[in-house]
C-alpha positions in Angstrom: 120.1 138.7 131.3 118.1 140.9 133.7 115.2 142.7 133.9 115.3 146.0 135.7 118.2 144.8 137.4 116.0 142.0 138.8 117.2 138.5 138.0 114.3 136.3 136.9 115.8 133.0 136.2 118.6 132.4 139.3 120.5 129.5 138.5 123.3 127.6 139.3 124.7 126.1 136.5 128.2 125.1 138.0 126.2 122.9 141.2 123.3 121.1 138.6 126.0 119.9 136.2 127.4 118.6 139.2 124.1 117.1 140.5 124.0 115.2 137.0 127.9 114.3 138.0 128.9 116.0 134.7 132.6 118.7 134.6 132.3 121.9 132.9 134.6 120.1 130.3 131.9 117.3 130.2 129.5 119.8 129.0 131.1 121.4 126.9 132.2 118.1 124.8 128.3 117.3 124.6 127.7 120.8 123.1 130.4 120.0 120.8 129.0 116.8 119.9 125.6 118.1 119.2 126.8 121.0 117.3 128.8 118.1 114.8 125.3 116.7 114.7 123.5 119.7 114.0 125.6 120.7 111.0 124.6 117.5 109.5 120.9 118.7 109.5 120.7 120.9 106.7 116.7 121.2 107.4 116.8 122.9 110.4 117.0 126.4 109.8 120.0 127.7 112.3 122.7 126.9 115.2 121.0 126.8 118.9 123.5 129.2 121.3 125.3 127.1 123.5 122.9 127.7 126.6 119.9 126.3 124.5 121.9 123.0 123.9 122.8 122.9 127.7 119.2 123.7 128.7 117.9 120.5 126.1 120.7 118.1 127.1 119.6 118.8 130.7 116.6 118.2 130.1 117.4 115.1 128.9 119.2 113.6 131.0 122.3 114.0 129.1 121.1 111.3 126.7 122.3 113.0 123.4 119.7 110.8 121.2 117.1 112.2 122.6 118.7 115.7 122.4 119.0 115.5 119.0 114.9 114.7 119.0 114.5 117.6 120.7 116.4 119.7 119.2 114.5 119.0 116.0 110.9 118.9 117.5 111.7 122.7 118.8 111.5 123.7 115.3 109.5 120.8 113.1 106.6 121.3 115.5 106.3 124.9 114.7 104.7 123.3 111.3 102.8 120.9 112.8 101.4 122.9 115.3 101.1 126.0 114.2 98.3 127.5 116.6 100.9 127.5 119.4 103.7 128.9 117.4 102.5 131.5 114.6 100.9 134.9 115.2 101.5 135.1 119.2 104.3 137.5 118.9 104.4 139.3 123.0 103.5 142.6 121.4 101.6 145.4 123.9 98.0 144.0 122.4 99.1 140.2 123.1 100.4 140.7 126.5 97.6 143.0 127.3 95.2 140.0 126.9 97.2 137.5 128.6 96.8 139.8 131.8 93.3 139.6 131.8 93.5 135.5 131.3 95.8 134.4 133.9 99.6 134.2 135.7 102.2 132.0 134.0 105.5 132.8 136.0 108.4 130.8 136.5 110.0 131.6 140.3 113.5 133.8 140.4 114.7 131.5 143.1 115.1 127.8 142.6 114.8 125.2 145.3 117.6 123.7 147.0 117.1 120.9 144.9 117.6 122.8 142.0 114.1 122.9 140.6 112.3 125.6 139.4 108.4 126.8 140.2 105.8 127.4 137.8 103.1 129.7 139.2 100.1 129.6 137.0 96.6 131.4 138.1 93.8 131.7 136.3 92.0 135.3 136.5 88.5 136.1 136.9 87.1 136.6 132.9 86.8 140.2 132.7 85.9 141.1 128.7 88.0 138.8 127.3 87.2 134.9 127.1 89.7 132.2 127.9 91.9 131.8 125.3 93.8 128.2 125.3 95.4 128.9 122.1 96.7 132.1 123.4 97.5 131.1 127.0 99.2 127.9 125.8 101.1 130.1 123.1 102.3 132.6 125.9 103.4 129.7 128.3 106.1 128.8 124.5 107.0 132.3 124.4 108.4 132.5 128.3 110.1 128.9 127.3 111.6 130.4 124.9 113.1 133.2 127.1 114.1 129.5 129.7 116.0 128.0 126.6 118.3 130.9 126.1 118.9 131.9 130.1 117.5 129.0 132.6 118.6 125.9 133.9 117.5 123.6 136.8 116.4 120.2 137.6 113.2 120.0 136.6 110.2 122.1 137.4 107.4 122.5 140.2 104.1 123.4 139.1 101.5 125.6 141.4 97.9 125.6 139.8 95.3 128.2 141.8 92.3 127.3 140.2 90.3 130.2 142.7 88.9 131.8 139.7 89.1 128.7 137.1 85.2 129.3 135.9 83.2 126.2 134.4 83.4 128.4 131.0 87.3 128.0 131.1 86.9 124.7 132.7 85.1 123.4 129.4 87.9 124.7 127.0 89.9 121.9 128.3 89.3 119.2 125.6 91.0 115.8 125.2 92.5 116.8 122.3 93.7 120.2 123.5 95.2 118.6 126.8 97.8 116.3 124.2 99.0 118.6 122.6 100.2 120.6 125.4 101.8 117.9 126.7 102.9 117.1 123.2 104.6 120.6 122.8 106.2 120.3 126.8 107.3 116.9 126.2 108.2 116.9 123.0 109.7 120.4 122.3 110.9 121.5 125.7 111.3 117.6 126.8 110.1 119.6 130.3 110.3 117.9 133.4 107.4 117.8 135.3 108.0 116.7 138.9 104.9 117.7 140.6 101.9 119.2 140.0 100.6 121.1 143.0 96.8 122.5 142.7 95.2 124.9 145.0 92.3 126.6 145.9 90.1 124.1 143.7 86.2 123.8 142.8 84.6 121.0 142.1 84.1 120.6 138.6 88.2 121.0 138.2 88.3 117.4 139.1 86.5 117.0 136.0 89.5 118.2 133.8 91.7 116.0 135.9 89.4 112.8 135.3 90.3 113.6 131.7 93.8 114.2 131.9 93.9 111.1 133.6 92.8 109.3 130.3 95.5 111.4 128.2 98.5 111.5 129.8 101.1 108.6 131.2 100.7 107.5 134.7 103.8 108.4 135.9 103.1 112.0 135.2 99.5 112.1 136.3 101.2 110.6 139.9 102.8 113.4 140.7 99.6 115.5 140.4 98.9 116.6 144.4 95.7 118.4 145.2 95.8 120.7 148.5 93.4 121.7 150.8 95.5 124.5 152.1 98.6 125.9 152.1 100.2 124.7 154.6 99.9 121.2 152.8 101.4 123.0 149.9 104.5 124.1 152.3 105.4 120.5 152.9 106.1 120.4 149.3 107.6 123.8 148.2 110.0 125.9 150.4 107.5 128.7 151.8 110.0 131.5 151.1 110.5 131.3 148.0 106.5 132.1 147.4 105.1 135.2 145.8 103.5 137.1 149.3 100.2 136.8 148.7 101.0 133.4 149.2 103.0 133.5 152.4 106.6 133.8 151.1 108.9 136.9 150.8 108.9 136.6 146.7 107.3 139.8 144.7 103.6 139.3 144.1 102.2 137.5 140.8 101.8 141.0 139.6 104.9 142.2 140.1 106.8 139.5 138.4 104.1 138.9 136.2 104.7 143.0 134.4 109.2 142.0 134.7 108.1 139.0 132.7 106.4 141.3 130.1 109.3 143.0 130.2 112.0 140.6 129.8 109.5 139.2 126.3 109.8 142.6 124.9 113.5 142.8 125.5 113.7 139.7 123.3 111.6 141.0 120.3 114.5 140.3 117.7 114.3 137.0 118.9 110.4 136.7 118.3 110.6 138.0 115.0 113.1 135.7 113.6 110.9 132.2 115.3 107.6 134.1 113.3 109.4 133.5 109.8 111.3 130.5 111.0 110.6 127.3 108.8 112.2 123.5 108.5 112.9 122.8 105.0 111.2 119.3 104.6 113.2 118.7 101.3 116.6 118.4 102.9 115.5 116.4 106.2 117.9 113.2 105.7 115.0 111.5 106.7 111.3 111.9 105.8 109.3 113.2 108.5 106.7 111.1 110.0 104.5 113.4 111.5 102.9 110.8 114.0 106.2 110.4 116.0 105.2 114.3 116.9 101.3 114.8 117.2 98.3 112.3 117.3 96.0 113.4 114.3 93.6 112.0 111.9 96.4 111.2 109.6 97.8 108.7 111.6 95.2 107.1 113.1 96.1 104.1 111.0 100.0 103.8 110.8 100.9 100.6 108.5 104.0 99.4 106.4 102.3 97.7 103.2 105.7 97.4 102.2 106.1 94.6 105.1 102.7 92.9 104.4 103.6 92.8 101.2 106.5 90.5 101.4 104.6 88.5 104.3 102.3 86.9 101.6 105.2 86.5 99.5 104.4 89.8 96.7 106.3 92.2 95.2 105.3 95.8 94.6 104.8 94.7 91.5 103.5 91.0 92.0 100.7 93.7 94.2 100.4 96.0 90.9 99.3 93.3 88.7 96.7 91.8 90.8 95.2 95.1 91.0 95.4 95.2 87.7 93.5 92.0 87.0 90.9 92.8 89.1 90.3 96.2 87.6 90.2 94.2 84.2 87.5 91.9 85.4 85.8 95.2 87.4 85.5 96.3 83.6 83.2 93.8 82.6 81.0 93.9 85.7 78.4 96.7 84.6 76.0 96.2 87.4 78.3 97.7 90.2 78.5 101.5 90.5 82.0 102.3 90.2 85.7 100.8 90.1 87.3 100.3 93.5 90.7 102.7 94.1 93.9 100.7 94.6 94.0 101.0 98.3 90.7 98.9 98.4 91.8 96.8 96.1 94.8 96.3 97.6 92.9 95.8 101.1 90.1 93.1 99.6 93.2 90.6 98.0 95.2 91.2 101.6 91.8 89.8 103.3 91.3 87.0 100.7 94.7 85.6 101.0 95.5 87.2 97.2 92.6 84.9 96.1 91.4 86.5 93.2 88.6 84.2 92.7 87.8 85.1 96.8 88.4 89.0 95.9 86.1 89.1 92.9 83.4 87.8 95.1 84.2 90.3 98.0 84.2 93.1 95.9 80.8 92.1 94.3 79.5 91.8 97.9 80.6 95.0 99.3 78.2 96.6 96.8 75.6 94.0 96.6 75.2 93.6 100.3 73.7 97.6 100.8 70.8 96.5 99.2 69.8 93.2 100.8 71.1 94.8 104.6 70.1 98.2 104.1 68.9 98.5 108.0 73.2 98.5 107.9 73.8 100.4 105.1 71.1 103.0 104.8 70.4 106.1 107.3 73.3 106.2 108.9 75.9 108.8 107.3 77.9 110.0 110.1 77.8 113.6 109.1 73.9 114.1 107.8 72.3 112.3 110.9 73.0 112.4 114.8 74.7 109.2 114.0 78.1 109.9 115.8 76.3 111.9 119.2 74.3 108.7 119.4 77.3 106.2 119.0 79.1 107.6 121.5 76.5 107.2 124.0 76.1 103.4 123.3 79.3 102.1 122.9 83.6 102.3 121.9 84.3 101.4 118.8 88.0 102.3 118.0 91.0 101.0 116.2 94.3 101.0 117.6 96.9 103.7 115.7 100.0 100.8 115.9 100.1 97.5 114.5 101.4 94.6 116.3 105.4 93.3 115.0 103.3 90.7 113.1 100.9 93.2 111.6 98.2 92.5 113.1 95.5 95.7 113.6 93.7 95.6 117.0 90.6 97.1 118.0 88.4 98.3 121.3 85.0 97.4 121.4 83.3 99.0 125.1 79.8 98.6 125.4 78.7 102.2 128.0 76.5 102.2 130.4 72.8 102.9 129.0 71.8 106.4 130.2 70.2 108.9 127.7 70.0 106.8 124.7 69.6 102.8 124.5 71.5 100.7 122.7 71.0 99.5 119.0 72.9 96.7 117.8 71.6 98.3 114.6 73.1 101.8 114.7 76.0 100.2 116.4 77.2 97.8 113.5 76.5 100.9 110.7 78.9 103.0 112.7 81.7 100.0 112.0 80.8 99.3 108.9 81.2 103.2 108.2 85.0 102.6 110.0 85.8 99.9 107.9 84.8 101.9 104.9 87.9 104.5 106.2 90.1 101.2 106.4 89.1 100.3 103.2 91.0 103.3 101.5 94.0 104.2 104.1 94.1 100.8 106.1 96.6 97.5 105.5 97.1 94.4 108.0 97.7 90.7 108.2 94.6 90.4 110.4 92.2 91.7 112.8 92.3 91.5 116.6 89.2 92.2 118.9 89.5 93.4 122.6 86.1 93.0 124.0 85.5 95.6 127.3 82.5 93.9 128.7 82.4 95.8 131.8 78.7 97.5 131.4 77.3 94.6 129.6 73.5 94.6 130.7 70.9 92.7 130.4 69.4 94.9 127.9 72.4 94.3 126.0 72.1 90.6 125.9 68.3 90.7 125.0 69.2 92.8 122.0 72.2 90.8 121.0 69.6 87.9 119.2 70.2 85.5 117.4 69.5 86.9 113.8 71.3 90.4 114.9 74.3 88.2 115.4 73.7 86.2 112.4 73.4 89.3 110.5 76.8 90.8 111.7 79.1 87.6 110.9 77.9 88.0 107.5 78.9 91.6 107.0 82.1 90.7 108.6 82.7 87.8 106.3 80.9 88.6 103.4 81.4 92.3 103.1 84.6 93.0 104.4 86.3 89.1 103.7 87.7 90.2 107.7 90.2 88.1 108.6 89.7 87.5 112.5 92.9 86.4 114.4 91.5 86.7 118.5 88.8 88.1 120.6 89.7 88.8 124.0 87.3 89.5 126.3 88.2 91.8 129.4 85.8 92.8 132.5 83.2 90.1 131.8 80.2 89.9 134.0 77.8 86.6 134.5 75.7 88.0 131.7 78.0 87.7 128.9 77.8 84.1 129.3 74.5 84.3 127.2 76.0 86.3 124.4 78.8 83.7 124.0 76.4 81.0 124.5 74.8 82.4 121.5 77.8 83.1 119.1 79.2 79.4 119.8 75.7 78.7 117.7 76.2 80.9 115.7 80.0 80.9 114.8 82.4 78.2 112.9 84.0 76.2 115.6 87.7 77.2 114.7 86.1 80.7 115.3 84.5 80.3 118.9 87.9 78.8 120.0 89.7 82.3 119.3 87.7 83.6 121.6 89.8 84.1 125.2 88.3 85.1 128.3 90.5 86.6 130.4 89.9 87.3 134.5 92.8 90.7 134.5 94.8 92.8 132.3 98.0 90.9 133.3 96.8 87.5 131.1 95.4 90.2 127.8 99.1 91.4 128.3 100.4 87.9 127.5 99.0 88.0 123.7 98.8 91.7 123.1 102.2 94.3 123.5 100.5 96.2 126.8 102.7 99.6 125.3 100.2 99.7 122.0 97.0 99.5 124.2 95.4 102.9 125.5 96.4 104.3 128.8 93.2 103.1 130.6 94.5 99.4 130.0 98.0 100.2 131.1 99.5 101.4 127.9 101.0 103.9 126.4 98.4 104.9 123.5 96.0 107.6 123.8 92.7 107.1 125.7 90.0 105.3 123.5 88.1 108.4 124.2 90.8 110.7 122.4 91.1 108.2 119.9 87.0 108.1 119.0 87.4 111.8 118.9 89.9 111.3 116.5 87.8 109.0 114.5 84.6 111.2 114.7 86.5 113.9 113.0 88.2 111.2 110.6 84.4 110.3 109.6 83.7 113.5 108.9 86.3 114.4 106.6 85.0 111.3 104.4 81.7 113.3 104.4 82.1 113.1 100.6 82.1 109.8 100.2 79.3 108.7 102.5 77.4 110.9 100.6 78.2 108.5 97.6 77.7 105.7 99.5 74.6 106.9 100.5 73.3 107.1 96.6 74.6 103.8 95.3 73.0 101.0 94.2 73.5 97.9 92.5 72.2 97.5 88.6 70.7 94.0 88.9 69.2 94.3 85.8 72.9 94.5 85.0 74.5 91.6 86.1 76.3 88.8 84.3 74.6 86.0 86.1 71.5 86.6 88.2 71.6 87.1 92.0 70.8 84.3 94.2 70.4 86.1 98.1 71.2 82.7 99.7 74.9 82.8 98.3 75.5 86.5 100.4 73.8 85.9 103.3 73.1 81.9 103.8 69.5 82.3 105.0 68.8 78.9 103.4 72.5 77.2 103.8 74.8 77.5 106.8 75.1 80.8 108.3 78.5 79.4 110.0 80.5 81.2 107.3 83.0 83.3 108.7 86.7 83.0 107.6 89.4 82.8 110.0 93.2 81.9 109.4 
């Protein structure tokens, strides 16, 4: 299709099926094969044309699995994310605004290689503000427009970041920059083969820095900064350029108004993707929306199916213990309320279906706010500064994925202290309030601890005392019955030998020995799957800070019940048998208490 008599996607469809070393009849049997598929998949709401599959299957690689994926992502994800999707129509008004944001204009002319350039600019901001939502939406609609008439080997991106201000700058979040490679990777399965920037201020290389933490290695690689333009003609054939950049292509302007052309032309097209839906309840398979989109709902994926059958229970052998304790709950009138069966559930996994064990835990977890209140009082993370002054101190974040044996593993990063000191205090409230969330959404065989030591201070050690420590094994035991499988400790400087000096004092022996040291990333990898750790330590999980952002906003939504939590109290005038202190937290016994398997 052309615009104006002006083709705008020039492509050569015969020469890159060859390049992939696939006939005409080759592709037209995958088609084929896809379209069987397809008619399986009574959820999806129509037939991609025959140049949508092409473009997909292209992209790729030919692998027709993960065609399929993307063939269902184009449309699942219009649910999922519907900010990028819904109400971004190209009208006159839309496009109108885009033109005062920025360029996003895929080349007429591919390379000789077959690739097509991306030109994106960023505008001066002129009486409208920097839209992400909007500039990320337009940058779907002209994919769109690719899916129906492009094809090529992958794509070449040009960034001119001249007029990138610090207030557009700033838009870029961690959480905006996944899901636009989310949408790219997952919709379009685009294929990214380099990233040219130009024309650069400083504070850009802040947004890299982030995207750094965010997005795989191999992608971020093929990021290349340029000090001119003759570094960027080493990279991209100079002709093929707009002119104001040297080559003999129409300016950004130019093909910047046939592109709001050509999204007009396909207005039918927009209309029907603005009602289009996937109709969840004839998907052969449920949906799990975390194969998609990171987001507080799967921050903590887990199969209590599988853990069930590890200690040997039933759903129903699980139903009935809940149901004894909720019996026994019954006659405890001193504690505030009755447990849900997600706690319950999460208190007999940690005892080892001990109900004896879980009877005592659950008494604890509501005893223990009002003998530790320093822990358990003052720190709701919505009603105080409690989550601006965490994430000054220190990284406190569990991992999304279990390990094959179930086991959950956490990040604990001490930061540099700057504008606000650390308090081993505030520090242990903001876990406890975590576990409260894993309480309620949260099942595993055990706990594994990966220790970042690498800004340990000596203000650190000097607040890590002995009591402080003392303090925290009991929460961790007592409290939360936690059943600790390792800590590894990563980045360690000569200072941490104190702390550990102190915690062998402290700690049950069979505890202390589960504590590895490890002198690189290569020995962790030997007892933790490298692909479920974030991308800072070589895996292939979101950056821990993404993840605490995540779990900031995961806090929040409990707001309601911290405020509960807040309130509650224990009724010791209550209680069967009178409260002895020294049973909870050992001041006059052993403090070496904590459990381990």
């Amino acid at each position: 299709m052309s615009t104006n008599n002006y083709d705008l996607l020039q492509t050569d469809r015969e020469k890159i099926r060859k390049l992939w070393g696939k006939t005409n009849a080759d592709v037209q049997d995958y088609i084929r094969i896809l379209k069987e598929w397809h008619k399986t998949q009574n959820h999806l709401p129509e037939m991609p044309d025959d140049n949508t599959i092409e473009f997909v299957l292209t992209n790729c690689k030919y692998r027709v699995e993960k065609a399929k994926k993307t063939i269902d992502s184009y449309y699942t994800l219009r649910t999922i994310i519907p900010e990028y999707f819904k109400g971004h129509r190209p009208t006159m008004d839309v496009l109108e605004r885009i033109s005062k944001m920025w360029y996003f204009t895929p080349l007429p002319k591919l390379t000789p290689e077959m690739y097509r350039i991306i030109f994106l600019k960023y505008a001066k901001e002129q009486g409208i503000t920097f839209d992400l939502d909007e500039t990320t939406a337009y940058e779907v609609n002209v994919s769109e427009i690719r899916m129906h008439e492009d094809l090529s080997m992958g794509d070449v991106y040009i960034i001119d970041c001249a007029d990138l201000s610090l207030s557009q700058a700033t838009k870029y979040t961690p959480t905006s920059i996944r899901k636009y490679f989310t949408i790219f990777e997952k919709v379009y399965s685009s294929r990214g083969k380099y990233f040219h920037i130009i024309n650069y201020p400083p504070f850009a290389l802040q947004v890299l820095n982030m995207a750094k933490m965010i997005i795989k290695k191999k992608i971020f690689d093929r990021v290349k900064l340029h000090s001119s333009m003759e570094s960027l003609y080493e990279y991209v054939p100079k002709e093929l350029l707009p002119a104001e950049y040297g080559g003999k292509e129409k300016s950004l302007d130019e093909l910047q108004e046939l592109w709001f052309q050509k999204l007009r032309e396909y207005e039918k097209r927009f209309d029907e993707l603005e009602e289009m839906t996937v109709d969840e309840s004839l998907r052969p398979e449920p949906l799990v929306a975390n194969t998609f989109v990171m987001s507080t709902d799967n921050l903590l994926q887990t199969d209590r199916e599988k853990i069930r059958k590890l200690w040997g229970k039933s759903n129903s052998d699980t139903e009935e213990y809940i149901r004894i304790l909720k019996e026994w709950l019954k006659t405890q009138k001193h504690l505030p309320e009755i447990p849900t069966d997600n706690q319950l559930e999460f208190v007999l996994t940690n005892c080892k279906y001990s109900i004896e064990k879980a009877k005592t835990a659950i008494d604890n977890y509501y005893t223990v706010r009002s003998i530790l209140p320093d822990f358990f009082k003052g720190h709701h993370p919505v009603k105080t500064d409690a989550l601006n002054r965490v994430s000054k101190m220190w990284n406190y974040v569990p991992l999304p994925k279990l390990t094959t044996d179930m086991q959950r593993l956490f990040i604990m990063k001490y930061l540099k202290e700057e504008d606000i000191p650390y308090s081993v205090q505030e520090a242990t409230a903001y876990e406890i309030n975590i576990f409260e969330i894993r309480m309620h959404e949260d099942l595993a065989m055990g706990n594994i601890y990966i220790v970042d030591a690498a800004d340990v201070s000596l203000s650190h050690v000097a607040k890590l005392t002995p009591t402080t420590i003392k303090n925290y094994l009991v929460i961790l035991e007592q409290f939360y019955k936690s059943r600790v499988t390792n800590f590894h400790v990563i980045n360690h400087p000569p200072v941490m030998k104190s702390i550990l000096n102190t915690v062998k004092m402290m700690a049950k022996k069979k505890i202390y020995d589960r504590l590895i040291l490890h002198s690189s990333l290569e020995s962790l990898y030997e007892y933790v799957p490298r692909e479920l750790l974030p991308i800072e330590y070589g895996g292939e999980e979101n950056s821990v800070e993404v993840l605490q952002e995540f779990w900031f906003q995961k806090l929040r939504d409990y707001e309601k019940r911290f405020d509960e939590l807040e309130e509650m109290t224990v009724d010791e005038s209550l209680r069967p048998e009178p409260l002895v202190n020294s049973d909870i937290l050992g001041y006059y016994g052993n403090f070496k208490k904590i459990e381990v398997d």
